[in-house]
C-alpha positions in Angstrom: 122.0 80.7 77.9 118.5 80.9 79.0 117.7 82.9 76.1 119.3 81.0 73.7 117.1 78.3 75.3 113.8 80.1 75.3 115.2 80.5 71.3 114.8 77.4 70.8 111.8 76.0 72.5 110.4 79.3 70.2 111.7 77.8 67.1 110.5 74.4 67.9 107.4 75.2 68.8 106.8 77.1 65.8 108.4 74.2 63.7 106.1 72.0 64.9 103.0 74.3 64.3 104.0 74.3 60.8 104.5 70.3 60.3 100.8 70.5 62.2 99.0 72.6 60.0 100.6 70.9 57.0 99.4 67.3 58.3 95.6 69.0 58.1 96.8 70.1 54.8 97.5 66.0 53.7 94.5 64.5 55.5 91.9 67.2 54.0 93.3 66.7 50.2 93.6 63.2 51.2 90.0 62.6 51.9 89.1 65.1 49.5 91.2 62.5 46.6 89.5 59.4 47.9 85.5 61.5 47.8 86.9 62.2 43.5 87.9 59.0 43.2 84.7 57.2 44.3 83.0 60.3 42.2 84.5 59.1 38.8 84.0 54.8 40.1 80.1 56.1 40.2 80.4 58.0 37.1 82.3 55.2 35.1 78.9 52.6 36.6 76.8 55.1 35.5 77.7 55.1 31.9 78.2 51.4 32.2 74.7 51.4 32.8 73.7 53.5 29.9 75.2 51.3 27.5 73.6 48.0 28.6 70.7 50.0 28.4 71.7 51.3 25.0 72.6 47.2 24.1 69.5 45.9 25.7 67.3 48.4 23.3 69.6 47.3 20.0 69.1 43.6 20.7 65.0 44.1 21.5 65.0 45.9 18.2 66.9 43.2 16.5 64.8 40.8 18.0 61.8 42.5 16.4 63.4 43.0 13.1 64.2 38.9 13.1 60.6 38.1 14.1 59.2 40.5 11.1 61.9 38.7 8.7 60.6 35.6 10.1 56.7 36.5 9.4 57.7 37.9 5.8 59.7 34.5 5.4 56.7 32.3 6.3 54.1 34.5 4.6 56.2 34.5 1.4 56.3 30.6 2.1 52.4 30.3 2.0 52.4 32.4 -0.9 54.5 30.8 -2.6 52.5 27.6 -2.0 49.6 29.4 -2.8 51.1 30.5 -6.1 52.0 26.7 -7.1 48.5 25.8 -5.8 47.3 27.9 -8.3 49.6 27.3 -11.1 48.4 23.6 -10.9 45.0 24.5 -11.1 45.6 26.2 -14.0 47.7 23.9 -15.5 45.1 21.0 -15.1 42.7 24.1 -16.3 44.5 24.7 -19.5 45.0 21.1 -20.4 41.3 20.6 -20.1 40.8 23.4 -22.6 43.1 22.3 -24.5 41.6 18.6 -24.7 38.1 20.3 -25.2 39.5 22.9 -28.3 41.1 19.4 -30.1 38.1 17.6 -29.5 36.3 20.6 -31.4 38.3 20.9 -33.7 37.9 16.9 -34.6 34.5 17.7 -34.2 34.2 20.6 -36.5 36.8 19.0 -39.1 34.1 16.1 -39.4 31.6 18.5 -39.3 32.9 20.4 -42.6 34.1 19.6 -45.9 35.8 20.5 -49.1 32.9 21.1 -51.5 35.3 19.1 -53.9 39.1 18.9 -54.8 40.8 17.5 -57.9 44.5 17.6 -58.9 46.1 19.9 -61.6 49.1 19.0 -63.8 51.5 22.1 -64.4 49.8 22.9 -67.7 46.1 22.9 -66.2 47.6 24.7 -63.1 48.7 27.4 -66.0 45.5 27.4 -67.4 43.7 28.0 -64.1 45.9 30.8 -62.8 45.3 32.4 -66.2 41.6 32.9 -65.2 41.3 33.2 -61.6 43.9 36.1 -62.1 41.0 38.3 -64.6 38.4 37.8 -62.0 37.9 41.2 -60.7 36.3 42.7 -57.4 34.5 45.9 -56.8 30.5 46.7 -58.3 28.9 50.3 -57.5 31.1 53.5 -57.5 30.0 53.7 -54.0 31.6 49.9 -52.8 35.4 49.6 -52.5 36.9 47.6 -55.0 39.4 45.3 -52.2 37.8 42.6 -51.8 39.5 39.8 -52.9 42.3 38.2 -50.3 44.7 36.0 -51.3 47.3 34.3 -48.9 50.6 32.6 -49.4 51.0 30.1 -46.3 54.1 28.4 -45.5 54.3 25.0 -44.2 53.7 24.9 -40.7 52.1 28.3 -40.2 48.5 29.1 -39.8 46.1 32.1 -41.0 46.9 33.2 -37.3 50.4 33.7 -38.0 50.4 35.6 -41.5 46.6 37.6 -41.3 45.9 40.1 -39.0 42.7 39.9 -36.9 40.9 43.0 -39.2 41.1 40.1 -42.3 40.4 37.0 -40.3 37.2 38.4 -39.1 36.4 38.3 -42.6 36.6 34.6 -43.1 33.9 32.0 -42.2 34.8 29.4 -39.5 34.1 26.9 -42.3 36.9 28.2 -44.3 39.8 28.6 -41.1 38.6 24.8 -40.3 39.1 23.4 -44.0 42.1 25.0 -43.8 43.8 23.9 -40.8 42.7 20.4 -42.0 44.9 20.5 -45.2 48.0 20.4 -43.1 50.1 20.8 -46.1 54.1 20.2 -45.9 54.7 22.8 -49.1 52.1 25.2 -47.6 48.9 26.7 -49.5 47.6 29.5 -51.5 44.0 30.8 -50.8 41.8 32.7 -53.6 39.2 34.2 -50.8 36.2 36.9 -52.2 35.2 38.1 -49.2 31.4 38.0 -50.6 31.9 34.2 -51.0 31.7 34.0 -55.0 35.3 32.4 -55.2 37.0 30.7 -51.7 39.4 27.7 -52.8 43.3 27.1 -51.8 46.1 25.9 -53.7 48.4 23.0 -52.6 51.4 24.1 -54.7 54.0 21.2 -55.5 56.9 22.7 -53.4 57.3 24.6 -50.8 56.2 28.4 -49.9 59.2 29.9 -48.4 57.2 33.0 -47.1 53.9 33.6 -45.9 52.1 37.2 -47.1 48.3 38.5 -47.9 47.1 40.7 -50.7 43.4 42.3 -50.2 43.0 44.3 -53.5 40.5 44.6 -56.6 42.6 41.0 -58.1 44.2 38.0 -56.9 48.0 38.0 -56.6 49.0 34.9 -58.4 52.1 36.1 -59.3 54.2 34.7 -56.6 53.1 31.2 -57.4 53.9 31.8 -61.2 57.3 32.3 -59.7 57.2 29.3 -57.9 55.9 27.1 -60.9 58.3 28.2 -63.4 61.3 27.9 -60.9 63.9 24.9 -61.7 64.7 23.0 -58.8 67.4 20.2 -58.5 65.0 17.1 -57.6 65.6 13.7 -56.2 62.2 12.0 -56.5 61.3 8.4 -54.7 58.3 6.6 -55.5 59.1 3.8 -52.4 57.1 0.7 -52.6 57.9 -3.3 -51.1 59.7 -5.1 -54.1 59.7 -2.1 -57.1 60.8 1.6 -56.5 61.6 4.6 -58.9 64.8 6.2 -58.5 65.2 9.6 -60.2 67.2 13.1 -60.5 65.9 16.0 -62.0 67.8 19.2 -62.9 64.5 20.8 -63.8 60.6 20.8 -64.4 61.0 19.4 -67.7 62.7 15.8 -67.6 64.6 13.6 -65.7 68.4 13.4 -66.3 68.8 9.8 -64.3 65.9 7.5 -63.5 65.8 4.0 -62.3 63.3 1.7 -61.5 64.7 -1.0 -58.8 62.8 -4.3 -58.5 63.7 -7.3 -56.2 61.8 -9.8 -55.1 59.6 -9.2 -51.8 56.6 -12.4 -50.5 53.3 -11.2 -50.5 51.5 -10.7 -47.0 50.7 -13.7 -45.6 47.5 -14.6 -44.0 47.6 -17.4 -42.5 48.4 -17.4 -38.5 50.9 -19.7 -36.3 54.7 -20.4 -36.6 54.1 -20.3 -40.1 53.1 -16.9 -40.3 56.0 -15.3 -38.5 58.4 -17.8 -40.4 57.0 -16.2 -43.6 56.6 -12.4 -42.3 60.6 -12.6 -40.9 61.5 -14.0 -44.6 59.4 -11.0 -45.8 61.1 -8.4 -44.0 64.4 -9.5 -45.4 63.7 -9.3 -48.7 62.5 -5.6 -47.6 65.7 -4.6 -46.6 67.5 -6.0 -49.5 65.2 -4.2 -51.7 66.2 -1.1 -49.5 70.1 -1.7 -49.8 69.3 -1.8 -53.7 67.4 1.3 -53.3 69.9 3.3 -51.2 72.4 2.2 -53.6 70.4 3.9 -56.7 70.1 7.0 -54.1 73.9 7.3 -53.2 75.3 7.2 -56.9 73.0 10.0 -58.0 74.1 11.6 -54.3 78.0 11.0 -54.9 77.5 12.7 -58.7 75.2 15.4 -57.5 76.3 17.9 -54.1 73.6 20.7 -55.3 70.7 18.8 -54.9 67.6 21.7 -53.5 65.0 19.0 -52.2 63.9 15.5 -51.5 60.1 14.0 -52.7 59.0 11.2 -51.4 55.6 8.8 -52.0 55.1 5.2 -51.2 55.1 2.8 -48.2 55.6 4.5 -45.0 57.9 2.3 -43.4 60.1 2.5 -46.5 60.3 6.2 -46.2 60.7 6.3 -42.6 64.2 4.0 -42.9 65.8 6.3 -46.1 65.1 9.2 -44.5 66.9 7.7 -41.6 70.1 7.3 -44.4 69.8 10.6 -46.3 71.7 13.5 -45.5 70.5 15.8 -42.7 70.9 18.6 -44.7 68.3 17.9 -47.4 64.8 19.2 -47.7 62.6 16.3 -47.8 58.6 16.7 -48.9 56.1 14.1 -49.1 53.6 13.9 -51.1 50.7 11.3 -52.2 51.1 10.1 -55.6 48.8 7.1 -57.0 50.9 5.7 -59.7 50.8 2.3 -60.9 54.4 1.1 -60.7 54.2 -1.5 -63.8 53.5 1.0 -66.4 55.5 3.6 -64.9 57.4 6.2 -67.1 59.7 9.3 -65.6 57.2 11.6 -67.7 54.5 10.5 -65.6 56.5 10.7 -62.2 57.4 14.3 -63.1 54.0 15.5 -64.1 52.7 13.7 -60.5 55.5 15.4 -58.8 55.1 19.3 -60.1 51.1 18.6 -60.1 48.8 21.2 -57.5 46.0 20.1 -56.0 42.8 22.6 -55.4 40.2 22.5 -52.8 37.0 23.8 -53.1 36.3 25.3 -49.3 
């Protein structure tokens, strides 16, 4: 019994050893888990920390990126201000110039003029391109023999825009001036020696349709040969308050249809008061019924006729101004002065004012 006992108590005592050492065993790992928990807490803070730190760096370096945007943004603000400053400078600087150069130009166009014009029917103009063609350039074998320049101008254009600057060197101020004065609507031809012995252009009676220069021992007159023995479909109107010429022609030889109009139109009155604009009002009326006549001349020679090539005009402005208004847009229209007297008028005469040249003496 007693050892059984003693057994026991032996058993127990080493049971209970056991469960001792094994509670040292829980409370070590158990202080050991909470030391690694609090470990990895620190660790988790720590890289918290790095990444505001890493945030806080981004958004001082955006912050200095926006306030370099924003310096660029007002700089290129000023300068742009600047640039429009500027710009209306020289806007204001160019108009100046510009107002100056036209003022010159008025200047220099009183200044200098034609040593003499006249006008040339189609048979003189013949008989002058015959001789101004055998005029020939060059002297000593040493000299070259290019030294005449002749230029075909269209309307519109200038020596600028056909010579280059070698050949315009060559002309005299006097001669780009007379020039630019002409302000021709079918262009011009100029017969320049470049020593001065012949300088003279050519209004032909239509239009140059394109510009070219020629600097060789000879003039080159050929191209307006061409241009004077061409046929071109006409429509001619010699406008005028009270009697106008109506005509078509198919060539430079005759007219196939011509028509003088006449109506009745008041003379000008001179007088002042009601009176005056009574009168002037019935004066305009019988202007406009002289146009409706007119147009109606026009439009039967229009309805007959779709291959018509140009248009020329003379007469009172104001009557031009309103048929052009009723014309087709798709005709060619040229003015030109013409000082015919209307009450001996004959389509012979028209034709020969209408193909004439005239030549300037610069």
């Amino acid at each position: 019994m007693n050892g059984k006992k003693a057994s026991r108590y032996g058993n127990a005592a080493k049971k209970e050893g056991r469960d001792g050492k094994e509670d040292v065993v829980k409370g070590i790992s158990s202080l050991f888990g909470k030391i690694s928990g609090k470990e990895q807490l620190e660790l988790e803070i720590d890289r918290l920390n790095s990444r505001i730190v890493e945030l806080e760096i981004d958004i001082k370096t955006a912050q200095i990126q926006l306030e370099k945007r924003e310096k660029l943004a007002r700089d290129a603000v000023a300068d742009k201000q600047e640039a429009e400053s500027r710009l209306n400078q020289e806007l204001v600087r160019m108009q100046t110039l510009t107002h100056e150069l036209e003022s010159l130009r008025v200047e220099a166009s009183e200044k200098f003029e034609f040593r003499g014009f006249e006008t040339l029917s189609l048979a003189a103009m013949r008989t002058y391109l015959f001789k101004i063609a055998s005029f020939r350039g060059g002297g000593p074998p040493s000299s070259s023999a290019e030294e005449l320049l002749t230029v075909y101008l269209p309307p519109a254009s200038r020596l600028s825009d056909v010579l280059p600057e070698r050949l315009l060197d060559k002309l005299s101020e006097n001669t780009c001036v007379l020039l630019e004065k002409l302000d021709s609507e079918t262009g011009l031809i100029l017969f320049h020696d470049i020593h001065r012995m012949i300088s003279e252009a050519i209004v032909p009676p239509l239009p140059i349709n394109g510009g070219a220069w020629y600097l060789k021992d000879s003039f080159e007159t050929s191209g307006l040969e061409k241009g004077l023995d061409a046929d071109y479909r006409m429509l001619v109107l010699l406008l005028h308050a009270g009697e106008s010429f109506v005509g078509f022609a198919p060539d430079h030889h005759s007219f196939e249809n011509e028509e003088l109009v006449r109506s009745s139109v008041k003379e000008k009155h001179t007088k002042g008061g009601f009176s005056q604009r009574r009168f002037e009002r019935l004066r305009e009326e019988d202007i406009a019924h002289h146009l409706e006549k007119v147009m109606e001349a026009v439009n039967r020679i229009l309805e007959a006729r779709e291959d018509i090539d140009c248009v020329i005009m003379s007469g009172d402005l104001q009557l031009m101004r309103e048929v052009e208004k009723r014309l087709p847009f798709d005709l060619d229209i040229i003015e030109k002065s013409m000082d015919l007297k209307m009450e001996k008028l004959s389509g012979e005469e028209v034709l020969r004012a209408v193909l004439s040249c005239r030549r300037y003496l610069l």
